[in-house]
N, CA and C atoms of all chains as a GROMACS GRO file, in nm:
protein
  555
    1UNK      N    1  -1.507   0.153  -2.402
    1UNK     CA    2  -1.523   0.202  -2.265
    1UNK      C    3  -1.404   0.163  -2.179
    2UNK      N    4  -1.352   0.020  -2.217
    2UNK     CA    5  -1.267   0.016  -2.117
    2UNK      C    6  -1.160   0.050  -2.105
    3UNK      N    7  -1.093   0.099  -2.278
    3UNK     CA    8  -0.968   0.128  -2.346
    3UNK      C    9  -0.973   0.266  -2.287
    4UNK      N   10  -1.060   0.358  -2.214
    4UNK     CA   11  -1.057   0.501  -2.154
    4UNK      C   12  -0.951   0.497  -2.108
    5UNK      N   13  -0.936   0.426  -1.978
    5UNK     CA   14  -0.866   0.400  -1.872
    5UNK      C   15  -0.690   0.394  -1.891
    6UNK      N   16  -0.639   0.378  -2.025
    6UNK     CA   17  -0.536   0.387  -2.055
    6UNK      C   18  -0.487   0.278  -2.044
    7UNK      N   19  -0.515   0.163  -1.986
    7UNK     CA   20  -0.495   0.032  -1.998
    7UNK      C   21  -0.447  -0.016  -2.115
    8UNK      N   22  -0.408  -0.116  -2.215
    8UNK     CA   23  -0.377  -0.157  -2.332
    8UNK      C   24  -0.365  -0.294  -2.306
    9UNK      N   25  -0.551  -0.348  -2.355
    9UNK     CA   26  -0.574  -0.455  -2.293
    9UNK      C   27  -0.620  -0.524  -2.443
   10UNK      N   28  -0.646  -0.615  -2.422
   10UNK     CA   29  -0.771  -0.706  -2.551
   10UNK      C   30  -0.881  -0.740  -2.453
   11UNK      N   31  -0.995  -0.687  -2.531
   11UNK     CA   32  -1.111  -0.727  -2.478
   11UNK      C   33  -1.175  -0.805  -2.555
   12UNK      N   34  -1.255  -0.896  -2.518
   12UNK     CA   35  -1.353  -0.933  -2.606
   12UNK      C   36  -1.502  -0.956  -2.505
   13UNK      N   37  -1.649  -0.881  -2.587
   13UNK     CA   38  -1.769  -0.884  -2.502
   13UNK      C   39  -1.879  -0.959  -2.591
   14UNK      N   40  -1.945  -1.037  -2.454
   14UNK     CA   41  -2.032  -1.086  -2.552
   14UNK      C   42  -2.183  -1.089  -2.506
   15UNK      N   43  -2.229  -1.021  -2.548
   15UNK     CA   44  -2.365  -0.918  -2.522
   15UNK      C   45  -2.505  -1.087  -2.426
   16UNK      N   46  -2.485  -1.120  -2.351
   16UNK     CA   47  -2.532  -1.279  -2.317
   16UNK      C   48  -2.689  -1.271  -2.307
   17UNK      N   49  -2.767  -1.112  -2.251
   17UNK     CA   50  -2.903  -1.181  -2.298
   17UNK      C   51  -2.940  -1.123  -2.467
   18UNK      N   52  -2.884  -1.035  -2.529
   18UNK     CA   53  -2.915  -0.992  -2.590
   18UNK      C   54  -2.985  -0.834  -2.556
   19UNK      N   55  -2.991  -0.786  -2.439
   19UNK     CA   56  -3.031  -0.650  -2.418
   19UNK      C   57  -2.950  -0.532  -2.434
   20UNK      N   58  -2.815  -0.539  -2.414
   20UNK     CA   59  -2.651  -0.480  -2.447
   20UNK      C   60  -2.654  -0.436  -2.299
   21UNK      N   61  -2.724  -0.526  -2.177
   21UNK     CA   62  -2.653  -0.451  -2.072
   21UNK      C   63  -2.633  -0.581  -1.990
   22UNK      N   64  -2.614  -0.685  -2.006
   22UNK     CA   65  -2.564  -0.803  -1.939
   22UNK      C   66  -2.435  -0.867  -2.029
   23UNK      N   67  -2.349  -0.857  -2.003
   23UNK     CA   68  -2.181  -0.884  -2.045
   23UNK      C   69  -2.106  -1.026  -2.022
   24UNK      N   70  -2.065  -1.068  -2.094
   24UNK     CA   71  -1.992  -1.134  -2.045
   24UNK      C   72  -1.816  -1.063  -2.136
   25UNK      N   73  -1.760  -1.007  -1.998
   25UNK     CA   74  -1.609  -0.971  -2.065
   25UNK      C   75  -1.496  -1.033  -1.984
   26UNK      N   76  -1.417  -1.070  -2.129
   26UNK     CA   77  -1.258  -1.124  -2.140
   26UNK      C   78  -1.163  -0.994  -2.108
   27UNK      N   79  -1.075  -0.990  -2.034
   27UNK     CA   80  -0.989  -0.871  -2.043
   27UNK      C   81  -0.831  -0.966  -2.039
   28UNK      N   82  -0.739  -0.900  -2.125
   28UNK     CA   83  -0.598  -0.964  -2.089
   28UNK      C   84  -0.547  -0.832  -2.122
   29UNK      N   85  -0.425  -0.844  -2.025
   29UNK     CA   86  -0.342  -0.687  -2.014
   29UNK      C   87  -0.220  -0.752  -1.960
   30UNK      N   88  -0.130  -0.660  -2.014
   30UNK     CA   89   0.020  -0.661  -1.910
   30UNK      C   90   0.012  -0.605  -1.805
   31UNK      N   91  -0.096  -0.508  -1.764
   31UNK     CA   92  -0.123  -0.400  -1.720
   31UNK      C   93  -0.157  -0.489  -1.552
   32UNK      N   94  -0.176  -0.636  -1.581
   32UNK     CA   95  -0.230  -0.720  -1.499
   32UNK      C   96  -0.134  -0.743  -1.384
   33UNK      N   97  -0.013  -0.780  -1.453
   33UNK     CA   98   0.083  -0.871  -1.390
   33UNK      C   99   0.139  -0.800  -1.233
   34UNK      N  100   0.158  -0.916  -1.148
   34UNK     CA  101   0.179  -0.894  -1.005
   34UNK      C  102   0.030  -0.847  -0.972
   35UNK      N  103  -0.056  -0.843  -1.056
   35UNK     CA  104  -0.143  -0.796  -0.938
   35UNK      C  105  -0.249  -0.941  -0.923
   36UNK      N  106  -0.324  -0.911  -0.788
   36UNK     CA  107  -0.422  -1.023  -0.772
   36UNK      C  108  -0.507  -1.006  -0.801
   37UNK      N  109  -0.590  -1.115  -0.826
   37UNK     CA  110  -0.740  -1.123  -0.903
   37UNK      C  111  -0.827  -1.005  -0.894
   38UNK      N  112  -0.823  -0.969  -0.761
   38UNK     CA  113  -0.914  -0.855  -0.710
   38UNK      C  114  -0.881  -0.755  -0.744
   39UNK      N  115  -0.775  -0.763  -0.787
   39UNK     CA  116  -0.695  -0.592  -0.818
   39UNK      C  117  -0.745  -0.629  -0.976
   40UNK      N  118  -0.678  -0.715  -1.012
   40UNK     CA  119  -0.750  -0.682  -1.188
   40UNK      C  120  -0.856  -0.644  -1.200
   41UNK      N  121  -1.016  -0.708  -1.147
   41UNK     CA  122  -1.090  -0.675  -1.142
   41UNK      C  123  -1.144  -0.546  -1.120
   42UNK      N  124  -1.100  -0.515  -0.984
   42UNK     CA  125  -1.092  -0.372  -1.014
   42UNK      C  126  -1.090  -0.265  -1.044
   43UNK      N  127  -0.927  -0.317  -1.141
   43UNK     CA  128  -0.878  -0.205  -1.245
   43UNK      C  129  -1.021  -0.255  -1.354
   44UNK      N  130  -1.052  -0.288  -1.376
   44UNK     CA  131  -1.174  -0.328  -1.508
   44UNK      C  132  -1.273  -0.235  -1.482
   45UNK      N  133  -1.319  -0.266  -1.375
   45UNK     CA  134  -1.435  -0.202  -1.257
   45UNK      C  135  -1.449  -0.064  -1.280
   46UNK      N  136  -1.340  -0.029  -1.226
   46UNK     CA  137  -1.286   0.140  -1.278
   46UNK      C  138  -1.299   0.213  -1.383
   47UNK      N  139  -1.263   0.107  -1.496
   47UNK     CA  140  -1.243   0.181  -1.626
   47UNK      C  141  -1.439   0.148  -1.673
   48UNK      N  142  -1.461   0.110  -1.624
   48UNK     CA  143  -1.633   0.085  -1.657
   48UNK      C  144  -1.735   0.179  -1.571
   49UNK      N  145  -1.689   0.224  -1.428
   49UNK     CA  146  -1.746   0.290  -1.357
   49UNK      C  147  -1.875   0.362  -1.410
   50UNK      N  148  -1.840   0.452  -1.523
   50UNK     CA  149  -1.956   0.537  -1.568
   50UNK      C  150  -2.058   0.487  -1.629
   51UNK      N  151  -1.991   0.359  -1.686
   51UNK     CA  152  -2.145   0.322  -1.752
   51UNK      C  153  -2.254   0.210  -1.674
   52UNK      N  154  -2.142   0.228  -1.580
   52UNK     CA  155  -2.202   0.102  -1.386
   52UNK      C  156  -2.301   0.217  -1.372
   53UNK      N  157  -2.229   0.348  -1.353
   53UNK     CA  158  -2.328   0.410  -1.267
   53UNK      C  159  -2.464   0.470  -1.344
   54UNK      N  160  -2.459   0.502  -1.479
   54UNK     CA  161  -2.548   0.558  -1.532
   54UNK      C  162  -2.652   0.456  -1.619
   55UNK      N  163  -2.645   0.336  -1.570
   55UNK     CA  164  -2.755   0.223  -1.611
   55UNK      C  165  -2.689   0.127  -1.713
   56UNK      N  166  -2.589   0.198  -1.795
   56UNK     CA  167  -2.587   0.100  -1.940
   56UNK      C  168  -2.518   0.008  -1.916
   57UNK      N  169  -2.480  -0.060  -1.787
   57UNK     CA  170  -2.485  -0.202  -1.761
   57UNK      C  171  -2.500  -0.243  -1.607
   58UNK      N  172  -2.586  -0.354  -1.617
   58UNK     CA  173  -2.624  -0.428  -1.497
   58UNK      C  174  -2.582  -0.504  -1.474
   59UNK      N  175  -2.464  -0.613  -1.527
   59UNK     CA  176  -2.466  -0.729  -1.524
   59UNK      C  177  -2.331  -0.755  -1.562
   60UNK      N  178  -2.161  -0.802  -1.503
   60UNK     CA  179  -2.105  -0.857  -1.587
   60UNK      C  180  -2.020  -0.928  -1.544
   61UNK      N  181  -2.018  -1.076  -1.625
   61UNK     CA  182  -1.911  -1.144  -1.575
   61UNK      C  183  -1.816  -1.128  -1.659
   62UNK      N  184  -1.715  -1.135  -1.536
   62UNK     CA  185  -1.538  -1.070  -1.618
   62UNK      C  186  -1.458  -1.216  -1.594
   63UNK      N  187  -1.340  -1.236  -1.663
   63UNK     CA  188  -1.259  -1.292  -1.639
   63UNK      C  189  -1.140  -1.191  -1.699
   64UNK      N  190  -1.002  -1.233  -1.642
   64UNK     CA  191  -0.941  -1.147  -1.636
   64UNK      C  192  -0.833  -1.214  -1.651
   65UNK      N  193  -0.728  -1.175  -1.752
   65UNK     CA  194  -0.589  -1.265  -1.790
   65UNK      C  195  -0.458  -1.188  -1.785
   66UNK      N  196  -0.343  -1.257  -1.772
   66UNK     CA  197  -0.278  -1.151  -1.757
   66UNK      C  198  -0.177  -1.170  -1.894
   67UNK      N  199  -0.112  -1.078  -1.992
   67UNK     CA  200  -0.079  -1.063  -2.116
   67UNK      C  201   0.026  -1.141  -2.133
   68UNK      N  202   0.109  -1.233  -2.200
   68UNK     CA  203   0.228  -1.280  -2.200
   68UNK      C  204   0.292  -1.194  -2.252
   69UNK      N  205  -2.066   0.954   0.127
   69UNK     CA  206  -2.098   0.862   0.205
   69UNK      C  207  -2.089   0.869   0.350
   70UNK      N  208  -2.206   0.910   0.427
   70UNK     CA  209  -2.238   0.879   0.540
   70UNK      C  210  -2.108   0.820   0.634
   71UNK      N  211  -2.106   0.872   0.739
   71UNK     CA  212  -2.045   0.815   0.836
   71UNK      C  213  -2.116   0.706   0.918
   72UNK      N  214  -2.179   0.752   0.891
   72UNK     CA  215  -2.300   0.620   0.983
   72UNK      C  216  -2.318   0.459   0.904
   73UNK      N  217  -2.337   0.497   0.796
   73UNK     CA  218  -2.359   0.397   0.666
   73UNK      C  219  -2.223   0.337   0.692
   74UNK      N  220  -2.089   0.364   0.678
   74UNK     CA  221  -1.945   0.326   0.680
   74UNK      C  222  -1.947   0.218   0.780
   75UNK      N  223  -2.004   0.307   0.888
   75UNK     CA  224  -1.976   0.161   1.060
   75UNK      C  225  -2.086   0.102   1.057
   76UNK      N  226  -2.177   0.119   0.987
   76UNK     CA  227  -2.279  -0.018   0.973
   76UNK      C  228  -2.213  -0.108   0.902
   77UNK      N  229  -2.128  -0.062   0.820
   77UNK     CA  230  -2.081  -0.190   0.712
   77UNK      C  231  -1.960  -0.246   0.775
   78UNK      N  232  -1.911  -0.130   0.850
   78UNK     CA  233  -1.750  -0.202   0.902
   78UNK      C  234  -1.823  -0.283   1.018
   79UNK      N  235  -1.919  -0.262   1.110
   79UNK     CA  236  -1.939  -0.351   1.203
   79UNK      C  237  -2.013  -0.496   1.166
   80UNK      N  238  -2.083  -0.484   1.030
   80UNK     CA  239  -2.158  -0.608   0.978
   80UNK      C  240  -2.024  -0.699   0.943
   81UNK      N  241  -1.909  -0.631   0.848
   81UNK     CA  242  -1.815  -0.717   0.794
   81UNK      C  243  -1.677  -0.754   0.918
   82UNK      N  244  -1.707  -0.704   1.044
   82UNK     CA  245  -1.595  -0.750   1.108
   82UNK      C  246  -1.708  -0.833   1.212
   83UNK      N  247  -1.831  -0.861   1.245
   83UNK     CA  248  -1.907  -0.960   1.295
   83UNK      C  249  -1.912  -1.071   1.237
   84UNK      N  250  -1.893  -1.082   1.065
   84UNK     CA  251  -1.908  -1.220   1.035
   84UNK      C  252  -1.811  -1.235   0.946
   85UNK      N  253  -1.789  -1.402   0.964
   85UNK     CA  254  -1.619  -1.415   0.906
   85UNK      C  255  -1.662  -1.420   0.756
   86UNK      N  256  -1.795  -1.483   0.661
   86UNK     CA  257  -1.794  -1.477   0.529
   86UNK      C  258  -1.904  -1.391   0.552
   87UNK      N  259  -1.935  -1.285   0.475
   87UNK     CA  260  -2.021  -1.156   0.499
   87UNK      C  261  -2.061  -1.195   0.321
   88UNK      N  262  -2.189  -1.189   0.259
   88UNK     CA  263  -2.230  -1.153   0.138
   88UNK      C  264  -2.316  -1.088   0.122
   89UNK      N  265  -2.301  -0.931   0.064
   89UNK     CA  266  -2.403  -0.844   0.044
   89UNK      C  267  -2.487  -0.856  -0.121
   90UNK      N  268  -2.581  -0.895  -0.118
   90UNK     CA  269  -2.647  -0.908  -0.196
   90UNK      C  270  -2.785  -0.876  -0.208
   91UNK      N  271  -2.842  -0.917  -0.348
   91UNK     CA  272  -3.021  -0.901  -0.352
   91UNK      C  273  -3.082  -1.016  -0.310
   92UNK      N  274  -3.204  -0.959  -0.194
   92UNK     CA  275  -3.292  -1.089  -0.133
   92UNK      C  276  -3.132  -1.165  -0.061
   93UNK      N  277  -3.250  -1.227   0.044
   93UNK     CA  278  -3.202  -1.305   0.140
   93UNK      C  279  -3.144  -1.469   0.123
   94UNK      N  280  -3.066  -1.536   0.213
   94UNK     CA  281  -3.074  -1.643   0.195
   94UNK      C  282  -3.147  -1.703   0.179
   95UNK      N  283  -3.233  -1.687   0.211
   95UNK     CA  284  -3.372  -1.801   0.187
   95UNK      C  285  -3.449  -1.765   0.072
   96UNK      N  286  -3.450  -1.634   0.029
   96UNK     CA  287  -3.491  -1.571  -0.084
   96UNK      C  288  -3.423  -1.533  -0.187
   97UNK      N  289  -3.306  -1.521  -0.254
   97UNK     CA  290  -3.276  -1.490  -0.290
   97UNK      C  291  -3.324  -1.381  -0.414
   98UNK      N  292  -3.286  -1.250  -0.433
   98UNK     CA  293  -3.373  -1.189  -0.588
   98UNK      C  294  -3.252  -1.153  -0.685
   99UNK      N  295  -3.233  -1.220  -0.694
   99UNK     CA  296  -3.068  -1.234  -0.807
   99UNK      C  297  -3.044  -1.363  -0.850
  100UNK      N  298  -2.992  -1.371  -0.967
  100UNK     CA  299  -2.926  -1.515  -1.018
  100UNK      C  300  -2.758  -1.518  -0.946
  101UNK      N  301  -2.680  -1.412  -1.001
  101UNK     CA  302  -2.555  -1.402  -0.871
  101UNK      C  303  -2.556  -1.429  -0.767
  102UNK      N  304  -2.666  -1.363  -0.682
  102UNK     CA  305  -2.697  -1.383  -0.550
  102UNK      C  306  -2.696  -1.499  -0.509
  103UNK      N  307  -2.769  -1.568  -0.617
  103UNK     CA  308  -2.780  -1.743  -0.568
  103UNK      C  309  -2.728  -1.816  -0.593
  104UNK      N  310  -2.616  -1.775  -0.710
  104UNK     CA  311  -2.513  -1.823  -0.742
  104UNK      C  312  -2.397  -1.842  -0.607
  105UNK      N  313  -2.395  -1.698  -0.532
  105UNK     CA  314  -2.266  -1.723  -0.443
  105UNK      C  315  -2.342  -1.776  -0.337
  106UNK      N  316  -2.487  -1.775  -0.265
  106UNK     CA  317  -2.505  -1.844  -0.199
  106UNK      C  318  -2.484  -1.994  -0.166
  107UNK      N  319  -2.508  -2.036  -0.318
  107UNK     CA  320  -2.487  -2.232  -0.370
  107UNK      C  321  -2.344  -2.228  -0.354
  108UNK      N  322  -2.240  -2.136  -0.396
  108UNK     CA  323  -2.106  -2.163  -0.356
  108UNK      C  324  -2.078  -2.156  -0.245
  109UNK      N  325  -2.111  -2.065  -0.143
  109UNK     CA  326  -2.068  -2.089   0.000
  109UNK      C  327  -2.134  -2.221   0.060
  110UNK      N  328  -2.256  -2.243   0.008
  110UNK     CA  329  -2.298  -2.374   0.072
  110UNK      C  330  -2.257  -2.481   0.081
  111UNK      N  331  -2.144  -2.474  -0.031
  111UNK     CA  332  -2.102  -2.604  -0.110
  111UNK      C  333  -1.953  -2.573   0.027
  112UNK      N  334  -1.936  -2.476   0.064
  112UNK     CA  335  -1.795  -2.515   0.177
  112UNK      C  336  -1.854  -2.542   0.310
  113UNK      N  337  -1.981  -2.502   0.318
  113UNK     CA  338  -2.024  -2.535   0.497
  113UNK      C  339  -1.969  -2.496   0.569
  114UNK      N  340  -1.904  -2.365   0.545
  114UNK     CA  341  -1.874  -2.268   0.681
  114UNK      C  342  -2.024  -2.167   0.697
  115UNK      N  343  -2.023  -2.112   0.816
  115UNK     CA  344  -2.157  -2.032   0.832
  115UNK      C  345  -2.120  -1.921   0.732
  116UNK      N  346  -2.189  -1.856   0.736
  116UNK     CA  347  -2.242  -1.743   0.640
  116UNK      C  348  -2.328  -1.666   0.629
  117UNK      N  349  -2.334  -1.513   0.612
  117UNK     CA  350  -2.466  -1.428   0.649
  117UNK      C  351  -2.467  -1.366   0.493
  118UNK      N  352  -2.552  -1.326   0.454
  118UNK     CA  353  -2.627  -1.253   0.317
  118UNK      C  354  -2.734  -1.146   0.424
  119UNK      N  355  -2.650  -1.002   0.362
  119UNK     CA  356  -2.716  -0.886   0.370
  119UNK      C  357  -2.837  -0.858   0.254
  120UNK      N  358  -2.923  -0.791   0.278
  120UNK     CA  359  -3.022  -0.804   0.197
  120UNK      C  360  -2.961  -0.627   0.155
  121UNK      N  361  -2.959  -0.572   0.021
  121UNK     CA  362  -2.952  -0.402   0.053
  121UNK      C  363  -2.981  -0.346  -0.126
  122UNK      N  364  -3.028  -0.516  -0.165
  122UNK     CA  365  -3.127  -0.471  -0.314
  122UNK      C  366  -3.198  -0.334  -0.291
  123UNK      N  367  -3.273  -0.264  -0.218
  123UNK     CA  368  -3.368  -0.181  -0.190
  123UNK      C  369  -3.289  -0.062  -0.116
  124UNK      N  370  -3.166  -0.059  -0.079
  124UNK     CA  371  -3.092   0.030   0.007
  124UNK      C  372  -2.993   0.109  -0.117
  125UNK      N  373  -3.011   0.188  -0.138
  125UNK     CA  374  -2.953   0.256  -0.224
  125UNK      C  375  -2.819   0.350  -0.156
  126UNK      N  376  -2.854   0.395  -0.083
  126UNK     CA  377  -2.751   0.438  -0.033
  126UNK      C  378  -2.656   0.342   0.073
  127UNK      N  379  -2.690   0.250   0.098
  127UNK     CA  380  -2.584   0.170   0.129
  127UNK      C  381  -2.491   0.102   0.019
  128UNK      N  382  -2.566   0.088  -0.079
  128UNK     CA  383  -2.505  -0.028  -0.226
  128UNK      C  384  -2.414   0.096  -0.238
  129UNK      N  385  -2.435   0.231  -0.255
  129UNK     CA  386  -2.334   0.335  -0.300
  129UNK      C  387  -2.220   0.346  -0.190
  130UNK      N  388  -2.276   0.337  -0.082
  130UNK     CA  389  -2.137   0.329   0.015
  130UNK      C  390  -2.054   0.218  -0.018
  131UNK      N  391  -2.109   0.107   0.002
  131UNK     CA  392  -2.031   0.002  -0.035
  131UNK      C  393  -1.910  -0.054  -0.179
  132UNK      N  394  -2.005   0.012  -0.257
  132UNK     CA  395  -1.942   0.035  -0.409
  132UNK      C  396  -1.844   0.157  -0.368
  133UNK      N  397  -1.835   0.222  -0.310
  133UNK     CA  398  -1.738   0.336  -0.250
  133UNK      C  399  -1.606   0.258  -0.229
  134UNK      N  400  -1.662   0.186  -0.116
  134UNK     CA  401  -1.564   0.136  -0.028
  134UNK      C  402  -1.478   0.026  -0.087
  135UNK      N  403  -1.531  -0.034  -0.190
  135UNK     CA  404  -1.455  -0.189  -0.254
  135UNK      C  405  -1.425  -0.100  -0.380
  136UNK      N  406  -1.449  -0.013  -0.477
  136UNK     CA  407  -1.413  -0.002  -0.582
  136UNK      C  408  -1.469  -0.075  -0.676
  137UNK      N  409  -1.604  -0.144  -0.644
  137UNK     CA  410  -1.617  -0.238  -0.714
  137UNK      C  411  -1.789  -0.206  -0.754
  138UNK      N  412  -1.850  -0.214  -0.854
  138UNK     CA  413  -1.991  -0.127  -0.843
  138UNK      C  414  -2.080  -0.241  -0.849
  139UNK      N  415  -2.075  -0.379  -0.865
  139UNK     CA  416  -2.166  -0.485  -0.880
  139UNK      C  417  -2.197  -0.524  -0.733
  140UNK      N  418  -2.343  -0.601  -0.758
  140UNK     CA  419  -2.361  -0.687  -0.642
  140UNK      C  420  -2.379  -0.821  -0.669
  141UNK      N  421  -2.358  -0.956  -0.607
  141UNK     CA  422  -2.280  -0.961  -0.456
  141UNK      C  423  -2.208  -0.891  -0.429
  142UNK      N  424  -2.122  -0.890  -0.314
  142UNK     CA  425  -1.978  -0.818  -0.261
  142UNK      C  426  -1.940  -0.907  -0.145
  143UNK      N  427  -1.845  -0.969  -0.158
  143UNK     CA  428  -1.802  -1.091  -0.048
  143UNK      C  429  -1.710  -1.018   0.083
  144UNK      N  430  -1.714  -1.038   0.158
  144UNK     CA  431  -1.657  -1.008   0.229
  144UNK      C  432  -1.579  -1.138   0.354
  145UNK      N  433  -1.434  -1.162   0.336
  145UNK     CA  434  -1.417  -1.302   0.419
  145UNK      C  435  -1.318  -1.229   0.538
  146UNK      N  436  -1.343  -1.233   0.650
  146UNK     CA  437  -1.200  -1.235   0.762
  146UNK      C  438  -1.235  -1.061   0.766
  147UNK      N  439  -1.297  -0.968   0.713
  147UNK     CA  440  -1.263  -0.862   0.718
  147UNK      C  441  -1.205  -0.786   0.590
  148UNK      N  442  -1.202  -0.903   0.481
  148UNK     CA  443  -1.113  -0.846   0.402
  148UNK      C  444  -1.220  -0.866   0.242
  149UNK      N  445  -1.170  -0.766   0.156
  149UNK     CA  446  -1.340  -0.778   0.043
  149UNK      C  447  -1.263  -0.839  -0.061
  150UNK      N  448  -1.329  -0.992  -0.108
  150UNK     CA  449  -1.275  -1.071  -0.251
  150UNK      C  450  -1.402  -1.094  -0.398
  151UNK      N  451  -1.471  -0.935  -0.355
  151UNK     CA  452  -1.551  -0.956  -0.505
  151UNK      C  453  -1.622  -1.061  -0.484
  152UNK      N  454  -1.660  -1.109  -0.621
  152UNK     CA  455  -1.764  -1.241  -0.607
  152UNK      C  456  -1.715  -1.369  -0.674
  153UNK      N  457  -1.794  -1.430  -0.706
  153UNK     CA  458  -1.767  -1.591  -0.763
  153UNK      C  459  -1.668  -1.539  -0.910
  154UNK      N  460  -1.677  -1.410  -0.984
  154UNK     CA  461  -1.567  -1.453  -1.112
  154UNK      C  462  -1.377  -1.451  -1.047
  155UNK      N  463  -1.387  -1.416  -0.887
  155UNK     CA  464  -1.308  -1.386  -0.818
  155UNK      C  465  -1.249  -1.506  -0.751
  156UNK      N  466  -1.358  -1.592  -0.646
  156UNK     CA  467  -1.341  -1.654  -0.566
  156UNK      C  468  -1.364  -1.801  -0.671
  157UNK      N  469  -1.420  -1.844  -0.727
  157UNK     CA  470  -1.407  -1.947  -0.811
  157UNK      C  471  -1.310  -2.023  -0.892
  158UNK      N  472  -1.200  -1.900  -0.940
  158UNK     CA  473  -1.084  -1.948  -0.970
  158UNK      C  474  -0.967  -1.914  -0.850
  159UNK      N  475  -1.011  -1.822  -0.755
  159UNK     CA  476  -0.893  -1.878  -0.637
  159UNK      C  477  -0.934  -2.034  -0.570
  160UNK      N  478  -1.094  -2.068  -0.554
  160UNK     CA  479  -1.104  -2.249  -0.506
  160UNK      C  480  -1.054  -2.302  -0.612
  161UNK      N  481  -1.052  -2.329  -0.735
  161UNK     CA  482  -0.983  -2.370  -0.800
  161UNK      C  483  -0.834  -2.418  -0.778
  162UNK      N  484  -0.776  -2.289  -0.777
  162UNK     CA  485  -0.660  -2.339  -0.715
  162UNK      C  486  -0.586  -2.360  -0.578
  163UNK      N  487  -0.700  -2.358  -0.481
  163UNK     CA  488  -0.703  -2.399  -0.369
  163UNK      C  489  -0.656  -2.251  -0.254
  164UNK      N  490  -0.641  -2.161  -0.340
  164UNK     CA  491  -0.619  -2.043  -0.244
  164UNK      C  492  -0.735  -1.995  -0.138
  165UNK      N  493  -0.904  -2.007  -0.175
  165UNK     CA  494  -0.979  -1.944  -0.114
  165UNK      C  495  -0.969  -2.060   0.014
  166UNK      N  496  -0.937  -2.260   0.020
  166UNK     CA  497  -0.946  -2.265   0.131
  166UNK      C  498  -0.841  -2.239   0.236
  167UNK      N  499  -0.742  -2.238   0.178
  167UNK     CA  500  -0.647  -2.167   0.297
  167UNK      C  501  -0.720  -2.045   0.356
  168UNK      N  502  -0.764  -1.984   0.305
  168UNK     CA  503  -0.799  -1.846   0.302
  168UNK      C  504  -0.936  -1.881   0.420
  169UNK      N  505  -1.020  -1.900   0.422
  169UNK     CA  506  -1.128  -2.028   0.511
  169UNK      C  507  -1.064  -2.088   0.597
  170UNK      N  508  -0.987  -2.195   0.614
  170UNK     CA  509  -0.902  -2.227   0.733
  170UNK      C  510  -0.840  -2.163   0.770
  171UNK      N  511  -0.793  -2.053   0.762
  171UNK     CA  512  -0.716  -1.922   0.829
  171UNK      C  513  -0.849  -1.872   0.885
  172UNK      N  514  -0.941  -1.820   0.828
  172UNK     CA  515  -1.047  -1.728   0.871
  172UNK      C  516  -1.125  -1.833   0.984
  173UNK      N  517  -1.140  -1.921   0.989
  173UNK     CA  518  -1.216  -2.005   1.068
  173UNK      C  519  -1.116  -2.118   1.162
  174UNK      N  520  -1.046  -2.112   1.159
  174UNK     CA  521  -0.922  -2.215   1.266
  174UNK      C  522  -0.961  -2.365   1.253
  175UNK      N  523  -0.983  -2.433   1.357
  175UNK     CA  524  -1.030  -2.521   1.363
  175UNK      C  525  -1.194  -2.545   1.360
  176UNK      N  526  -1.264  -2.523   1.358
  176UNK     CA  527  -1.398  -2.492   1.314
  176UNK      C  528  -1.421  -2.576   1.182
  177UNK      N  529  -1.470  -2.690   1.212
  177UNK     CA  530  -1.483  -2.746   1.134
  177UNK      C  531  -1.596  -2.688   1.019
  178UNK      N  532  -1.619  -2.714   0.905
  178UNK     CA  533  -1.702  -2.727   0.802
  178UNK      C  534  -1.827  -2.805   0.867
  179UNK      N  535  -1.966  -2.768   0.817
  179UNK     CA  536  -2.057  -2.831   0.898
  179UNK      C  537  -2.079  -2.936   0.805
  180UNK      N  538  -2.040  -2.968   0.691
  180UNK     CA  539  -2.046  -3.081   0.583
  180UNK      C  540  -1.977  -3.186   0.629
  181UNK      N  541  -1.863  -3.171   0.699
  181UNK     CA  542  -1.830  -3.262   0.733
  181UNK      C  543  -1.860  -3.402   0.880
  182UNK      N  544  -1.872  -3.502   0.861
  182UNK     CA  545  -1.971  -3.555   0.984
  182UNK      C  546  -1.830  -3.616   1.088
  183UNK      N  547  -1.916  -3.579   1.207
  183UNK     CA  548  -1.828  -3.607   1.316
  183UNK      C  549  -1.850  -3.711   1.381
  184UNK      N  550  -1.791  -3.831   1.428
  184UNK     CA  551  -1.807  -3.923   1.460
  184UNK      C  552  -1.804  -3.928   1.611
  185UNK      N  553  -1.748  -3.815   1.678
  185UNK     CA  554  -1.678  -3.825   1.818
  185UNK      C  555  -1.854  -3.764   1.873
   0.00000   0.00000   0.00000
């Protein structure tokens, strides 16, 4: 879902209650750099939008890195 | 999104300097997030308001409009929107969110802190 966005990130998710709609996701991108926290987020936000809006997730904590 | 819905939110977030829109109230909270960023603002003792808009659907959609951002909480400090605690947790960390607080609040002390005068 998040690789849509054209980003070229590493993700890693880890499904936290076991229902597949509470997340906990890792994102690191080059795609990051110069921007601020909020903007990464964001950009994450974005590339997830559809499945925000159509239920298949409720829940996610992100952290967000930026690529060396 | 409503024009009306827009200046409810621009007039809620330029009335209070830390604005958190969330589920259930301060005193109630109906979220684990929710009460998550509540316990974090508490922990700085500046004032603070929590919108209740679990049940407002068309406001959560305006708002998710307006930040780009589709989760709830939604922080709002000075006027300006910083997401929630996976946001603001590592800027206190590195000490950016209190500058960010002593800018937004001047001299205004923290109510944690005790005054002797």
């Amino acid at each position: 879902m998040i690789a849509t966005d054209a980003i070229v990130a590493e993700v890693t998710v880890f499904d936290r209650t076991g229902t597949m709609d509470h997340y906990n996701i890792g994102v690191t991108s080059a795609a990051f750099a110069g921007k601020t926290l909020i903007q990464q987020h964001q950009m994450v936000y974005r590339a997830l939008k559809a499945a925000h809006s159509d239920g298949r997730i409720h829940a996610i904590e992100l952290t967000t890195t930026v690529a060396e | 999104m409503s024009e009306q819905l827009k200046q409810e939110i621009e007039a809620e977030v330029g009335a209070n300097k830390i604005l958190v829109y969330g589920k259930g109230t301060k005193d109630a909270p109906r979220c684990g997030f929710t009460l998550e960023t509540i316990q974090f603002f508490n922990n700085f003792g500046y004032p603070f308001e929590v919108v209740d808009v679990l049940e407002n659907m068309p406001k959560r959609e305006a708002l998710s409009q307006m930040t780009d951002w589709p989760t709830l909480p939604k922080v709002f400090i000075d006027g300006t929107f910083y997401g929630d605690t996976d946001v603001l947790g590592p800027m206190a960390e590195k000490g950016e969110l209190q500058t960010i607080l002593k800018n937004a609040f001047g001299s205004e002390a923290p109510k944690t802190t005790i005054n002797l005068h």
